[in-house]
Each structure stands twice: as structure tokens, then as C-alpha cells.
N, C-alpha and C positions, 0 to 999 in steps of 0.2 A: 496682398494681390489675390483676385479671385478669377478666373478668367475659363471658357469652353471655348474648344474649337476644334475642326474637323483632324481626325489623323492624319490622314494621307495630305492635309496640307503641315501640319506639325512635323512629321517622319519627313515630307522632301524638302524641306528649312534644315532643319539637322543632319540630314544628309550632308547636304550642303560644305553647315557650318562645324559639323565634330571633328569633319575629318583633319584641320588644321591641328586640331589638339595632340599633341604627342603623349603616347604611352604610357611615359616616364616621365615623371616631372621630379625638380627637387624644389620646384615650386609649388604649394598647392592648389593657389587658385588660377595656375595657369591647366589646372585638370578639368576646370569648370568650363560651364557656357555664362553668359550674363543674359539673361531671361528679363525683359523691359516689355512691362504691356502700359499700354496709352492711345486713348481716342479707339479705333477698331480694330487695331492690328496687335500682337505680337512680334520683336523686337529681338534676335538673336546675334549676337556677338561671340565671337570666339576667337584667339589665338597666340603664338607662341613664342611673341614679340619680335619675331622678323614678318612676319604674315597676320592678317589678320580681315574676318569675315564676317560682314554683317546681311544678314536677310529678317525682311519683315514676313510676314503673313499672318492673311485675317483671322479677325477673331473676337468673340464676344468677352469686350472688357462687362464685369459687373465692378471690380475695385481694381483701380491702376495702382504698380508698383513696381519693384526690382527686384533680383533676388541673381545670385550663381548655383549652379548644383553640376555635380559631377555629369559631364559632357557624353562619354561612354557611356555611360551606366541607365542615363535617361534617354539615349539612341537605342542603346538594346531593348528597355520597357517598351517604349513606344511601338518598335519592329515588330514587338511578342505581341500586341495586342491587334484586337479582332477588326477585318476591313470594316470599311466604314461607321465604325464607332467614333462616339464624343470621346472627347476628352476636356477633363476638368482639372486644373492646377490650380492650388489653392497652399499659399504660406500661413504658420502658425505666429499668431499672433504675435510673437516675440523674435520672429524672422526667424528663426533657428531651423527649423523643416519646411520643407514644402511637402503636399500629399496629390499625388498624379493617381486619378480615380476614372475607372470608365467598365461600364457594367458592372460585373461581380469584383474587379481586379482594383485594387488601389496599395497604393507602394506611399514609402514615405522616406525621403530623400533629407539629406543633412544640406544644411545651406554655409555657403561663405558669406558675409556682407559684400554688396554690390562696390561698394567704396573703396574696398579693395585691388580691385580688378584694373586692370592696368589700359592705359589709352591709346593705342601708336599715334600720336596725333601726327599728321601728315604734313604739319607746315604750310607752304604755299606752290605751287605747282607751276613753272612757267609757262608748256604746254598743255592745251587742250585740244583733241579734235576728237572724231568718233569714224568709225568704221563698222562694215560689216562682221557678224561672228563669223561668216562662212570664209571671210578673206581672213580673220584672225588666225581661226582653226588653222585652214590652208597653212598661214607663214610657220605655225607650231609643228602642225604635224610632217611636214616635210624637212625638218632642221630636229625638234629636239632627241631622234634616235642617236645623235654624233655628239649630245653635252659628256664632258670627260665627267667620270666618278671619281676621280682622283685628285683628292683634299691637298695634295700641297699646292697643282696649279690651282686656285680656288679659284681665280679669273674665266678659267673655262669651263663648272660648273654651273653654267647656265646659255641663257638665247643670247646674241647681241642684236638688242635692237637698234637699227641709225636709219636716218636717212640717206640718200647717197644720188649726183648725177649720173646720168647711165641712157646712154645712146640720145642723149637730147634731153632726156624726161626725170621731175625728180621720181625718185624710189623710196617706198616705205621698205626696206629689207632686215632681213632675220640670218645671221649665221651661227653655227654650233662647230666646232673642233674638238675630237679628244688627242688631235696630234698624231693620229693615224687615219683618220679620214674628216672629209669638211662637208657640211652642208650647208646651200646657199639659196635663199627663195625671197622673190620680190614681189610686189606690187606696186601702182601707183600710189603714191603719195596722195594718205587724205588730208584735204584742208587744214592746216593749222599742224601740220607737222613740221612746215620749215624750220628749219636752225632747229630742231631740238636737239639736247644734247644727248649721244650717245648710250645705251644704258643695256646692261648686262640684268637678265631678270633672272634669280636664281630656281633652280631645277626645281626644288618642291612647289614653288609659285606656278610654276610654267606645267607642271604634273596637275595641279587643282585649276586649272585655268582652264587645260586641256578639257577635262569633267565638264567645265560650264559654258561651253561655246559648243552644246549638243544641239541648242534649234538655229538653225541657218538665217532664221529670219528675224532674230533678234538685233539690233543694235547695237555694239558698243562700246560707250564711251571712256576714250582713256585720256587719264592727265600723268604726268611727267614732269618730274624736278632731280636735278643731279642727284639723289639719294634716296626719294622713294617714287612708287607708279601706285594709279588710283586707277580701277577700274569698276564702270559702270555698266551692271548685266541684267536690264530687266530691275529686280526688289533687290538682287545682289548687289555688295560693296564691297571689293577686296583692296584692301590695303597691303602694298609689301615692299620692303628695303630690298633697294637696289646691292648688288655686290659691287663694293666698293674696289674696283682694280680699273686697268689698263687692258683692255682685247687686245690679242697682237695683230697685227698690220697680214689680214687673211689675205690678201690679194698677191701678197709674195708667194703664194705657194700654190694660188692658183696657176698651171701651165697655161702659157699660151702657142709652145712651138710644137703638140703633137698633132704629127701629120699622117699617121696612121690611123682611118679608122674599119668598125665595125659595127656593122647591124647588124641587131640581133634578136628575135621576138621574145620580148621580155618573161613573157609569162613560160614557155619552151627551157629557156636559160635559166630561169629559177627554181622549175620543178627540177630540173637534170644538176645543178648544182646540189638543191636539197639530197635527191637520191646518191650522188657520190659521196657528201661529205659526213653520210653515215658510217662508214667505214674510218673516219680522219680520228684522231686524238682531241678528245677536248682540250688540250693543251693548245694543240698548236692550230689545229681546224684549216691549215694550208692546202688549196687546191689549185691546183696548175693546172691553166689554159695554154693548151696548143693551137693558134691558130696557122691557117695555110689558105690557100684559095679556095674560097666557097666553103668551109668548113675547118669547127671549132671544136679539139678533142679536151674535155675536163677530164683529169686524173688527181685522185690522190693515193698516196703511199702510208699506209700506217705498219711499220714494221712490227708490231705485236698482232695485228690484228690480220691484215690483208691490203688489199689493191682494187679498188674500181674504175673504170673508164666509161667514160658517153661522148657519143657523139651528137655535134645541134648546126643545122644549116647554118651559114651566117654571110653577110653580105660584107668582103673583102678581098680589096685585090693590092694589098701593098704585099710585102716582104712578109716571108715565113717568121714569126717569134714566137716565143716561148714568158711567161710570166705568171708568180704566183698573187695570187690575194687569201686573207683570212674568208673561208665561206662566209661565217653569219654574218661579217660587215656586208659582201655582197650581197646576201640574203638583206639584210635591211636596207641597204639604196633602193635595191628591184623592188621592193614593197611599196615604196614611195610614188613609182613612176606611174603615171597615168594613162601614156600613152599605149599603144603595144610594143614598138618596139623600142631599144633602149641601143642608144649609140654611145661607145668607148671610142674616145678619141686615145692612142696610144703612143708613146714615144722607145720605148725601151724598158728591160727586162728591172731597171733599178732605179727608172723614176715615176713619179707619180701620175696616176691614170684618171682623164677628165670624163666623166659618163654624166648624160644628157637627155631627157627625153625628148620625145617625138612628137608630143601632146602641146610641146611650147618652150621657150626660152624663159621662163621666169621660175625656173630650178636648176640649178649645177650642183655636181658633187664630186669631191677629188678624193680619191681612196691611194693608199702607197700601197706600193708592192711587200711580197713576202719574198723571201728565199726560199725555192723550193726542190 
């Protein structure tokens, strides 16, 4: 394999594709990238057998070939090297090294054989349709801050994607739970999403995904089969195994009887909760809302430390209550909302609290209370 081609298209390919590579391997050539040049492109492959990343970019073949070389190690070379310089890759004769050469600097890299390297083959797909990245993004970033970290439920470890009917229309939607708050965002249903079956994408798929739905105006296309998702980004191909479980039935725990509410200007409420809950216990990070007519007093208590209080105008005329939530959960719902202001629909000091924005119905999120 002999091949030139510009850095900055080499560097944003491995960008791309390294970061799938984990660390740690006790496999060795799941530390590599598989490096395929053929016809005018280069051919990068990477990952860690539940995910897996393919991006082409141009490039002058003089000899087509294959080859793996450690995945980090040829991201960092590349990074260290001068803008807009060539870059030359070229394998030894007997495959064993490749030599990564550009002005004064050339490095020389140990190879795995390509033959090695392992395949997620994808099977067959029943659905396909395609969507916007900007609506993708959207369903991601408003759900995946609520995927649980915690490996024994491993079901909620990740997005659940389904379709669903809802006020007439179908729904392409996304929810996350870690069991202490839920996020929930819709859109319309693109083409060819009917009957698909329900599918859980796991958190590090859904964290590199996030990365790759950066231009709005991209396209793309996803395929879907009970066990793995294919998605199509532009020269990108990600492949990755679904988590095999059961979502619990989210809609049991969405309220529908509270009839308290509150407005509140979103951005006012999140700076004044930020400033009080400086003072809170990174343990416990509980702040209690006092609301009353036309005004909502936040407190926290940290007996080691001290006591803060704010007051924020807010638009309510039910019954005087009292109720805690953890700050940073509310800090991360309010980040999400678009609108300015943000309505809590509330029922009581010890059940779960429904907050809405103002910008549109095609996001909810249900946070439980704390004791405070």
C-alpha cells in the first residue's frame, strides 16, 4: 500500500473513527484502525465489537492495499503534524510496518494483518428511512442527559427509540430514565418508520452519534433490525448492537392528575438555583422550592457548611407548597428547554413533577421529588 493525502482530511476521518477504540484492550487488534485504500479514497474502519465505524476520504492511491496499525498512536502522529501538509503512508514490503512520512517527520508503525480484524456484519435490516441530522440531534440531545449509569439495570443504559400514536399522528420518539427523572421528545414519523421495532441504542453509540449530527443540513439515513442500527452520515457508517432488554412501560410514570401549575422564566430559575445550590452537599445537592402566590423562594440547608435563599417571580395561583428536587437534575432539564419559560405542572410534596416548555409540546420530562 502506497497512498498521499491531505492531513486535515486524514485527522477529521480518525477523528471520527479512533474514538470508538477503547484504551484497553485484551484484544490486540481491536487497538488498531483497518486502513483500506482502493480506487481514490482511503477506507477507515474501526471498532470494539458492539460499535463499529467506517469513514472513507480522498486520496491519492499510487498502490492499493490493507493493512491495521494502532488506532491512538497514528491520531496522535497525525494531530502533531504541520497544517496543511501531505501525508504519505506507505507498508513494508512484507506487511509488517507501515511508515507515515510528511516533510522532515516520518514515524514507522507495527502492523497487525488486515485478516484479522474482526467484521460486525450487520445481517439484514427490516427498517429503513432517513431523517434530518438537525431532528436526529434534537431527539438525542433533549433525552440522553437522563440514560442511567448504572450497569445492573442495563435496559436503561441507553435512548429508547419507537414509534408511537399520539394525538392523531404517528411519532418517531426517544425516551431516557435513570429512575429518578424521565425524558421524553418526539417528532413526526419519517417514512418508512412504521411498525419498526422498538430499539434501545446504547449510551456510547448515542455519545458518538451525538459528535456526528454537528451539520444540520446533512441527511441521515437509518436502518433498523431487532439487534443492530445502521446509520448513514454523509462518507460515515456506524454500525452498532442494540441492548438486548425490555424498556419499562415509561408512560406509567408519566402524571397525568397535576393540577398545580407554575411559570417560571427559565433562564432566572436556573441561574438562582445554580447560585443556591453552591452552598448544598455534593451528596445530597437537595433544594427546596417554596412556592406561594406570585413567588417562588429556593433554599438549601447544608449543615456543615451554611444556608442560602433566592427569591424568582413566578406565575401561580394554586395552594401554597413546599417540595425538594436534586439541583443538577433541574439544572439539566432547564438546559434542555428552548423556550423561555418553563412550566411545572405539580401535584404534591412526594409525587413526581411534570415540567414542559413553552417553545412546544414535542418535549416532557418527569423529575421525582427529594425530601428535604
Amino acid at each position: 500500500m502506497r497512498i498521499t493525502l491531505e492531513r486535515s482530511n486524514l485527522l477529521k476521518s480518525l477523528n471520527h473513527v479512533h474514538r470508538v477504540v477503547e484504551r484497553r484492550n485484551t484484544i490486540p487488534i481491536l487497538s488498531n484502525v483497518l486502513l483500506k485504500a482502493d480506487g481514490q479514497s482511503l477506507s477507515m474502519k474501526a471498532t470494539d465489537l458492539d460499535l463499529e465505524i467506517t469513514e472513507a476520504t480522498p486520496a491519492n492511491v499510487e498502490m492499493a492495499g490493507a493493512t491495521t496499525v494502532p488506532a491512538h498512536l497514528l491520531y496522535e502522529i497525525v494531530r502533531k503534524l504541520s497544517d496543511g501538509a501531505e501525508v504519505l503512508l506507505s507498508t513494508s514490503a512484507d506487511g509488517a510496518t507501515m511508515t507515515v512520512a510528511s516533510g522532515r517527520s516520518k514515524f514507522s508503525l507495527q502492523c497487525l494483518p488486515e485478516s484479522d480484524f474482526p467484521d460486525l456484519t450487520a445481517g439484514s435490516f427490516s427498517h429503513a428511512f432517513k431523517l434530518k441530522a438537525s431532528d436526529l440531534k434534537m431527539l438525542i440531545d433533549r433525552t440522553q442527559f437522563a440514560i442511567s449509569t448504572e450497569e445492573t439495570r442495563y435496559y436503561l443504559n441507553g435512548i429508547y427509540l419507537h414509534t408511537i400514536e399520539a394525538d392523531g399522528k404517528l411519532k418517531l420518539r426517544a425516551v431516557a430514565t435513570d429512575g429518578h427523572r424521565l425524558a421524553r421528545a418526539d417528532m413526526e414519523a419519517p417514512s418508512g418508520s412504521e411498525g419498526m421495532p422498538g430499539i434501545i441504542i446504547p449510551r456510547k453509540t448515542v455519545g458518538e452519534l451525538q459528535k456526528l449530527v454537528d451539520n444540520p443540513d446533512l441527511v441521515v439515513s437509518l436502518e433498523v433490525s431487532d439487534a443492530k442500527i445502521r446509520l448513514t452520515i454523509g462518507e460515515i457508517v456506524m454500525t452498532s448492537k442494540l441492548i438486548d432488554g425490555t424498556f419499562p412501560d415509561y408512560q406509567r410514570v408519566i402524571p397525568t392528575g397535576n393540577d398545580k401549575e407554575m411559570q417560571v422564566d427559565c433562564e432566572s430559575f436556573a441561574k438562582a438555583v445554580d447560585r443556591v445550590s453552591t452552598i448544598s452537599s455534593e451528596r445530597g445537592r437537595a433544594v427546596k422550592l417554596s412556592i406561594a402566590d406570585g413567588h417562588l423562594t429556593l433554599t438549601v440547608n447544608n449543615p456543615d457548611s451554611g444556608s442560602a435563599t433566592e427569591e424568582v417571580a413566578v406565575g401561580y395561583d394554586s395552594d401554597a407548597m413546599e417540595i425538594g428536587f436534586n439541583a443538577k437534575y433541574l439544572l439539566d432539564i432547564t438546559a434542555q428547554l428552548s423556550g423561555e419559560d418553563a412550566i411545572f405542572l405539580l401535584a404534591d410534596a412526594g409525587s413526581p413533577t411534570l415540567i414542559r416548555d413553552t417553545a412546544g409540546d414535542d418535549a416532557l420530562y418527569v423529575l421525582m421529588p427529594m425530601r428535604v
